[in-house]
Structures are given as C-alpha cells and as structure tokens.
mmCIF file of the C-alpha atoms, coordinates in Angstrom:
data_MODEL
# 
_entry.id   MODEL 
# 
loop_
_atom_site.group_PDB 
_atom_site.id 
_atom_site.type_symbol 
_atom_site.label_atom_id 
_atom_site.label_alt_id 
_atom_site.label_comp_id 
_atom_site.label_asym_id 
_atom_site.label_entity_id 
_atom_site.label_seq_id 
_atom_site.pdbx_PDB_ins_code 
_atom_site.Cartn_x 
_atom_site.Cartn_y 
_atom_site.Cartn_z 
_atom_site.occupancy 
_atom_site.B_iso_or_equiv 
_atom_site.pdbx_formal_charge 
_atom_site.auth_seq_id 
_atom_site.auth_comp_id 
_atom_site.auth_asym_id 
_atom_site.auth_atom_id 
_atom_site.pdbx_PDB_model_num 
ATOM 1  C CA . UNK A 1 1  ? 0.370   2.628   -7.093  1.00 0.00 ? 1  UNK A CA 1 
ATOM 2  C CA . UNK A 1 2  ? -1.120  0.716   -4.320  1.00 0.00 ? 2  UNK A CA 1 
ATOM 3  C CA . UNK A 1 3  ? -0.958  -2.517  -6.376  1.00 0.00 ? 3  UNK A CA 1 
ATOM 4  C CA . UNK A 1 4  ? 2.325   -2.282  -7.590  1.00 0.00 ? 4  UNK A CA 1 
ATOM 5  C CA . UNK A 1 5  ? 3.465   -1.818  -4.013  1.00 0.00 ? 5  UNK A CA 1 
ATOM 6  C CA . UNK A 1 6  ? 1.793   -4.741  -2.624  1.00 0.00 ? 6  UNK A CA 1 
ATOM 7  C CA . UNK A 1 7  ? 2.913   -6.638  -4.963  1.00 0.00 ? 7  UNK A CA 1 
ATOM 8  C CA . UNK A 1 8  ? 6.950   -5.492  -4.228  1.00 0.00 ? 8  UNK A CA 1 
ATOM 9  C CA . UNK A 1 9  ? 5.813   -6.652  -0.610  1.00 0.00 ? 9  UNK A CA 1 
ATOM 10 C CA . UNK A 1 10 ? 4.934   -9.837  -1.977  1.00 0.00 ? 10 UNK A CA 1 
ATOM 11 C CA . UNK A 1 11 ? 1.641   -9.485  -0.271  1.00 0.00 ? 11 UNK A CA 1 
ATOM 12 C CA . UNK A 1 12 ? -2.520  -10.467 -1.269  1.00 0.00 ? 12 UNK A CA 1 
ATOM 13 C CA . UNK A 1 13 ? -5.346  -7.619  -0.922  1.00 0.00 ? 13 UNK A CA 1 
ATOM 14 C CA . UNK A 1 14 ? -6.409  -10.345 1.880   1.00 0.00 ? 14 UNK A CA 1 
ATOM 15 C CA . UNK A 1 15 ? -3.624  -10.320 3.552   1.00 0.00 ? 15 UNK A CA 1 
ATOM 16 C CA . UNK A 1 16 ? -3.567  -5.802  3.494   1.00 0.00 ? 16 UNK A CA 1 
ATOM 17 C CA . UNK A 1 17 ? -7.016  -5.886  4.138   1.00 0.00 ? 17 UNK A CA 1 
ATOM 18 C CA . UNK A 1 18 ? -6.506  -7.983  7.580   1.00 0.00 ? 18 UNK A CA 1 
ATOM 19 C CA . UNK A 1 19 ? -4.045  -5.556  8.836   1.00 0.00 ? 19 UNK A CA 1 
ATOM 20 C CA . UNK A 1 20 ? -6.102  -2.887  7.931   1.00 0.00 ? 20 UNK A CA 1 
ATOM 21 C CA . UNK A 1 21 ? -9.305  -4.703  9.375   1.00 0.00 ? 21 UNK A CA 1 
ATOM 22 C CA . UNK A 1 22 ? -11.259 -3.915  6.601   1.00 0.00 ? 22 UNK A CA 1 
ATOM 23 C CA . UNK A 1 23 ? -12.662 -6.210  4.050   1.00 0.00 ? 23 UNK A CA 1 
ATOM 24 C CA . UNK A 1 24 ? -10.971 -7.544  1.337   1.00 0.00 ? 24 UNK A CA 1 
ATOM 25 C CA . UNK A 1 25 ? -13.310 -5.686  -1.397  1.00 0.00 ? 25 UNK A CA 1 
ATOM 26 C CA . UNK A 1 26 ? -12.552 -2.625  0.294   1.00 0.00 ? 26 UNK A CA 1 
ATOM 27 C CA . UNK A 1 27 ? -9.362  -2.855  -0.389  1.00 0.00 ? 27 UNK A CA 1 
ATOM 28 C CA . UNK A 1 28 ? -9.480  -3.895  -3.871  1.00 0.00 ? 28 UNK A CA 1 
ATOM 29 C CA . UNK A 1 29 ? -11.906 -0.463  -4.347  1.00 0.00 ? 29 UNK A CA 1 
ATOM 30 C CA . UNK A 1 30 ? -8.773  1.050   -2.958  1.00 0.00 ? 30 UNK A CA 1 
ATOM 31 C CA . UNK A 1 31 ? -6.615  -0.222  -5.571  1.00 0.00 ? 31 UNK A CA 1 
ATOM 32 C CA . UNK A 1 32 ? -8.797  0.345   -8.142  1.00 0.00 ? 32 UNK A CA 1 
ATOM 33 C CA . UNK A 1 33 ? -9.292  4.700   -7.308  1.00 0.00 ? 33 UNK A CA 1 
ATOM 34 C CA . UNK A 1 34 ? -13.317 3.355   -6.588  1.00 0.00 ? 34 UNK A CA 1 
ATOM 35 C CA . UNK A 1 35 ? -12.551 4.923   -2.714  1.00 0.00 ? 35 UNK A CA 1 
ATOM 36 C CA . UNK A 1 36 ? -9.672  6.371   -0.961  1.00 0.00 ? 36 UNK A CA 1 
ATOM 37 C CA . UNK A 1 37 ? -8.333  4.910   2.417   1.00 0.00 ? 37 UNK A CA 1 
ATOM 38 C CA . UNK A 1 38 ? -9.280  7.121   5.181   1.00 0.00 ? 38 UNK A CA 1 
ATOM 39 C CA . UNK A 1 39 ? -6.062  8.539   7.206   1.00 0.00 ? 39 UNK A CA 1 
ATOM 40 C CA . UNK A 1 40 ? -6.054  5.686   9.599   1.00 0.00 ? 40 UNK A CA 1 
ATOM 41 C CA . UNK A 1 41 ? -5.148  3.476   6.237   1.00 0.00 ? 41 UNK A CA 1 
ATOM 42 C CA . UNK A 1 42 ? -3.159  5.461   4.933   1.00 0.00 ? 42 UNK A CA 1 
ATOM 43 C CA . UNK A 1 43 ? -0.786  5.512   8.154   1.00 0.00 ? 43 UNK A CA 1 
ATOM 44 C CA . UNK A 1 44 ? -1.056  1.872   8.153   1.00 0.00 ? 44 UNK A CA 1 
ATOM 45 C CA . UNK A 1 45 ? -0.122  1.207   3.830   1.00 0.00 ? 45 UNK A CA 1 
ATOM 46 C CA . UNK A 1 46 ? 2.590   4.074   4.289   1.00 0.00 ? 46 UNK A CA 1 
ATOM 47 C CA . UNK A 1 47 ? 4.285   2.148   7.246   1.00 0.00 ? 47 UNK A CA 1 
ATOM 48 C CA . UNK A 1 48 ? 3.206   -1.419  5.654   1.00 0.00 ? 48 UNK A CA 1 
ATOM 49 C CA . UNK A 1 49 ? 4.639   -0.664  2.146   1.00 0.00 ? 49 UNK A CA 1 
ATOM 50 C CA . UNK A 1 50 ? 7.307   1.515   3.115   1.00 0.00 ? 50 UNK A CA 1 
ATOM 51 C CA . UNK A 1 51 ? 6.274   4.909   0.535   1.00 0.00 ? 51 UNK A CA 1 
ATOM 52 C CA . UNK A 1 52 ? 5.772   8.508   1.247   1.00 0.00 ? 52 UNK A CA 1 
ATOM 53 C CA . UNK A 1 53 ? 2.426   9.727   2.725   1.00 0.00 ? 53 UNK A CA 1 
ATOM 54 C CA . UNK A 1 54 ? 2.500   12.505  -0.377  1.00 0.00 ? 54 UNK A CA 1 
ATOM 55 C CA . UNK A 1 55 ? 2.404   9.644   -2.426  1.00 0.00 ? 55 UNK A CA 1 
ATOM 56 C CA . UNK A 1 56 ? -1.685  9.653   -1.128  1.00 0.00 ? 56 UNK A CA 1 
ATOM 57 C CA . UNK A 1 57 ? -1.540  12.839  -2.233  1.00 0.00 ? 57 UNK A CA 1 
ATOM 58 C CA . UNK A 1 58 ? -0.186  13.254  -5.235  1.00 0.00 ? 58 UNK A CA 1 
ATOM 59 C CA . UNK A 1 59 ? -0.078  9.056   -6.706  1.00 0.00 ? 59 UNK A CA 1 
ATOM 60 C CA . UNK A 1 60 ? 0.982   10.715  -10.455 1.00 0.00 ? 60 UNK A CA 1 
ATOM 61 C CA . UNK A 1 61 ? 4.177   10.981  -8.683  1.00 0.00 ? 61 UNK A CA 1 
ATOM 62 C CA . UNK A 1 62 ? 4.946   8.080   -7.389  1.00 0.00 ? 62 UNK A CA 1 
ATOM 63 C CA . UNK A 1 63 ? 3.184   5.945   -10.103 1.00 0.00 ? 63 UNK A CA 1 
ATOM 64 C CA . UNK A 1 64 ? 6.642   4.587   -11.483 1.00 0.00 ? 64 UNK A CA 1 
ATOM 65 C CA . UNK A 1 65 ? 8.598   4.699   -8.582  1.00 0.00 ? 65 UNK A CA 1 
ATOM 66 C CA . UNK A 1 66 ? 5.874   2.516   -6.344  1.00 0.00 ? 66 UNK A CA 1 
ATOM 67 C CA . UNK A 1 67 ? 6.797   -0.638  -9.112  1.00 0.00 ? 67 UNK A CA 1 
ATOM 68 C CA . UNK A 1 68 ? 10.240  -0.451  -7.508  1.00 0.00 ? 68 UNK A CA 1 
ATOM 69 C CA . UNK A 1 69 ? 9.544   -0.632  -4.237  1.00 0.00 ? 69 UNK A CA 1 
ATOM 70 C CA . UNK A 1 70 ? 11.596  -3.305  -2.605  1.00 0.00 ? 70 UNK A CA 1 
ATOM 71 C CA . UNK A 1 71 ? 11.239  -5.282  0.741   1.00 0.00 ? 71 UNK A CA 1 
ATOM 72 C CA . UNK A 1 72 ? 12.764  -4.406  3.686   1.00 0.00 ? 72 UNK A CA 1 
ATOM 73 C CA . UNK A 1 73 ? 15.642  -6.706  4.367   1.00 0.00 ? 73 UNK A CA 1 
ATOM 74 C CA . UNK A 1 74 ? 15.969  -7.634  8.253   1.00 0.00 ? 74 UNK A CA 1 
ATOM 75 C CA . UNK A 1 75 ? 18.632  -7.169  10.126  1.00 0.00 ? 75 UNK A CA 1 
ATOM 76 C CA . UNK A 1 76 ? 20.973  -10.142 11.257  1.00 0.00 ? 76 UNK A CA 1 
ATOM 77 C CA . UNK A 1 77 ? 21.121  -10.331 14.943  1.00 0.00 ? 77 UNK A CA 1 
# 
C-alpha cells in the first residue's frame, strides 16, 4: 500500500524518508511489512499521501484503492 501510494505522489523512499527524518532503509522496511511506522509516521504518510489513518490499520482494505491514489491538484490563485 505504502508503495503504490508513493508512487501516485510521484515521490522516492529518499525523498519520504527526509520528511519523515528517518533513513531511507527504514523506510523501505516500511514498505516492505519488515517494521511498521510508529504514530508520528503514520500522521506524517497519512497527511503526505493523502489516505485514511485505518488504512494503517487495516492495509487489506485499502490495498487496491492506495494504486489509485492521485495527486493533489493546487489551487489557482
């Protein structure tokens, strides 16, 4: 789920990992299921990548739904 949304956000595990100040490895044992973001991440990645905090909880959910998240568009003016 994590991947698939970071990729709609057209963003690297480098670039997550900086705003996350965590290391880039961490991350990736994120994405893989090796660890799970502590809350403080997981306010972040919701916020970041625009997806439900129950997503956290239950990511069986959201599995197929996280591949379509878009990017936000911004807002003329």
């Amino acid at each position: 789920m994590l991947r698939s949304a970071r990729a709609a956000q057209k963003l690297t595990q480098s670039q997550v990992a900086e705003v996350l100040h965590i290391n880039r490895s961490t991350y990736t044992y994120y994405e893989t299921g090796k660890t799970m973001p502590g809350l403080k991440e997981i306010r972040v990645l919701v916020s970041l990548y625009h997806i439900p905090a129950e997503a956290f909880i239950f990511p069986e959910r959201y599995l197929n739904e996280a591949v379509q998240v878009k990017p936000r568009r911004r807002r003329k003016g």
